[in-house]
MARMIKE-728595 format. One line per 10 residues: number of its first residue (from 1); their letters; for each residue x, y, z of N, C-alpha, C, O, CB. Coordinates in steps of 0.2 Angstrom, whole numbers. Glycine has a CB too. Example, Ala and Ser with C-alpha at 12.3 -4.5 7.8 and 13.67 -1.06 7.14 Angstrom:
1) AS) 66,-28,39,62,-22,39,66,-16,39,71,-17,42,57,-22,45 | 64,-11,35,68,-5,36,64,0,39,67,6,40,70,-3,29;
//
This chain:
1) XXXXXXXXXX) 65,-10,28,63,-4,25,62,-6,18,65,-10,14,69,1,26 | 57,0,16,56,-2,8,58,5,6,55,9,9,48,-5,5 | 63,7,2,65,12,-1,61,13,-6,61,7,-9,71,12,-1 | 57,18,-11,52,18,-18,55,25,-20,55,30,-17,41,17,-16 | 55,24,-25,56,31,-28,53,31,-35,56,29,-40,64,32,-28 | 48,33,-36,43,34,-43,43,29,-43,47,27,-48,44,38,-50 | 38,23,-39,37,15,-40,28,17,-42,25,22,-41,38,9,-31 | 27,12,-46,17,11,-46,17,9,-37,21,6,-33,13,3,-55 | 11,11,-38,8,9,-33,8,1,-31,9,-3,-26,1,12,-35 | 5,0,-38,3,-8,-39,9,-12,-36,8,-17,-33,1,-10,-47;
11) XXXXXXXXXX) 14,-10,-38,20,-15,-38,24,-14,-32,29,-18,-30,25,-13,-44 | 21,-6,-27,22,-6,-20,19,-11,-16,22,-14,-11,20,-1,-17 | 13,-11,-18,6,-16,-14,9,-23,-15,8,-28,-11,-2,-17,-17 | 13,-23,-20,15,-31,-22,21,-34,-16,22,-40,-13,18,-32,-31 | 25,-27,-17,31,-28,-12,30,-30,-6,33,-35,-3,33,-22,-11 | 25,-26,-2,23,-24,4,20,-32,4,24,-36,6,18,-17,4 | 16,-34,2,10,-40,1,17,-47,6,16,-51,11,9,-43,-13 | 23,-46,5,28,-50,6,29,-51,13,32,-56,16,34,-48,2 | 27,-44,18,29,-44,23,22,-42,29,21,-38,33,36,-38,23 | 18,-47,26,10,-45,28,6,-51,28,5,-54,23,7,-39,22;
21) XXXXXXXXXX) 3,-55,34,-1,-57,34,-7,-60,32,-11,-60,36,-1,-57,36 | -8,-62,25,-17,-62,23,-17,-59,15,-12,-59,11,-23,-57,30 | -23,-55,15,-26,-53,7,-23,-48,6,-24,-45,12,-35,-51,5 | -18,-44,3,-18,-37,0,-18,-35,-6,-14,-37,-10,-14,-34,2 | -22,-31,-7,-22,-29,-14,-22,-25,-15,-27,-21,-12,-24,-31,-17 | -19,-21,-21,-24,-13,-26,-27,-14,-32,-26,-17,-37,-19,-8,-29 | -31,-11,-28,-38,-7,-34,-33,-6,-42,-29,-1,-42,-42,4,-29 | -34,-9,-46,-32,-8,-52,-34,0,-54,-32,1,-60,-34,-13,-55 | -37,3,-52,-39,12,-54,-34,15,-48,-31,20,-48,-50,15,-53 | -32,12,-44,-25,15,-40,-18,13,-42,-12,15,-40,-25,15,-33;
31) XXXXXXXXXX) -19,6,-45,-10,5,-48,-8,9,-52,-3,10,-49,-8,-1,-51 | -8,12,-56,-2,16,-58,-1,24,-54,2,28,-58,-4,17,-65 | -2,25,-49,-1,31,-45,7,30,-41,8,25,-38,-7,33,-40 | 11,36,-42,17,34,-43,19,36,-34,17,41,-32,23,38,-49 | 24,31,-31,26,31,-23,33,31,-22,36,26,-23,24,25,-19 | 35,38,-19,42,37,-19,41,39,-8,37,43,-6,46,44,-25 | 45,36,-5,48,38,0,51,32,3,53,27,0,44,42,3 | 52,31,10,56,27,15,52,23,19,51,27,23,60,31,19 | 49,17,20,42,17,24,48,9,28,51,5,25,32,16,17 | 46,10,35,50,3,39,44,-2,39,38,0,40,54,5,49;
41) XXXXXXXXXX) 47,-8,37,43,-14,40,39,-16,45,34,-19,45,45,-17,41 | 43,-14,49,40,-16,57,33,-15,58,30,-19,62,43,-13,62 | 29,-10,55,23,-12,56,18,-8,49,15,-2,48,21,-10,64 | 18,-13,45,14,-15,38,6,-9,38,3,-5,34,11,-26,38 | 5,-10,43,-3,-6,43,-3,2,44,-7,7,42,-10,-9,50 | 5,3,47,7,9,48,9,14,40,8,20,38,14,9,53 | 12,8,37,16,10,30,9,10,26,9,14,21,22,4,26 | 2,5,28,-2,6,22,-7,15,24,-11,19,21,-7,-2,21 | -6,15,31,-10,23,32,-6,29,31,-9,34,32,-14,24,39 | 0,28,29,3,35,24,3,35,20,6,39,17,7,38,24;
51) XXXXXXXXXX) 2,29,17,1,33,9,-7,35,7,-9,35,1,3,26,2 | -12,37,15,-16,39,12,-17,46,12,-22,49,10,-20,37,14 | -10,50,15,-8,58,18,-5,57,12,-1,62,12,-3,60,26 | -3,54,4,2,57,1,1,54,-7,5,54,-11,9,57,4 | -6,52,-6,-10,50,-12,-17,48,-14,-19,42,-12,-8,47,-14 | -22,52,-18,-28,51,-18,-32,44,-18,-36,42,-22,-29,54,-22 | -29,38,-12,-31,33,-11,-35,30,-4,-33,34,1,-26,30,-12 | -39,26,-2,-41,25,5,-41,19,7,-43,15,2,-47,28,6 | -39,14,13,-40,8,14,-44,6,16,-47,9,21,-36,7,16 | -47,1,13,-55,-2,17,-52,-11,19,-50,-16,16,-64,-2,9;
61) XXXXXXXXXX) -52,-11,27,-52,-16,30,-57,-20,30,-61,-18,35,-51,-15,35 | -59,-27,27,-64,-31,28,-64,-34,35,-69,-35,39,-64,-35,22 | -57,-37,37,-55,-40,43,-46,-35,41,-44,-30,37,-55,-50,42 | -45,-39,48,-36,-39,50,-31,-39,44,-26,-36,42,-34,-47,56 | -35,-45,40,-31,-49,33,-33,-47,27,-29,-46,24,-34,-57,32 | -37,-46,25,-41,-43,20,-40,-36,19,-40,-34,24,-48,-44,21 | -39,-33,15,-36,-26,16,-34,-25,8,-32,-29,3,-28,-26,21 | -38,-18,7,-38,-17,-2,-35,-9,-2,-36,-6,3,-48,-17,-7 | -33,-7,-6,-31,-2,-7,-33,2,-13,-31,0,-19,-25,-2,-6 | -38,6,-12,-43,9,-16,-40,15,-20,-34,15,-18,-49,12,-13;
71) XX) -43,19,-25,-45,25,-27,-48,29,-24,-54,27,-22,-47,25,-32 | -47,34,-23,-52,39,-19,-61,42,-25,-65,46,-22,-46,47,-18;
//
């Protein structure tokens, strides 16, 4: 589990980056948007599609590996 409470964004993606196969990254116009909640590990692509229900960001998949986390 990753527990966040008023984390940047950026420094979530960095976290997350640890327990994830391949490219991830944030869009530097969405790192500083702040992430607080409880998100489990077990599956990385689940944690990255809620934080699009709870901040003006969207993920674009080039592949499986590649993976950016945008600004809306």
């Amino acid at each position: 589990m990753i527990v966040a409470e008023k984390i940047r964004l950026g420094d979530f993606i960095d976290s997350l980056r640890r327990y994830r196969n391949g490219y991830l990254i944030c869009d530097p116009a969405a790192a500083n948007l702040l992430v607080s909640g409880v998100f489990p590990l077990k599956n990385t692509d689940s944690v990255l599609a809620s934080l699009t229900d709870s901040l003006p960001v969207s993920i674009h998949y080039r592949t499986r590996f590649w993976v950016t986390v945008v600004h809306k």
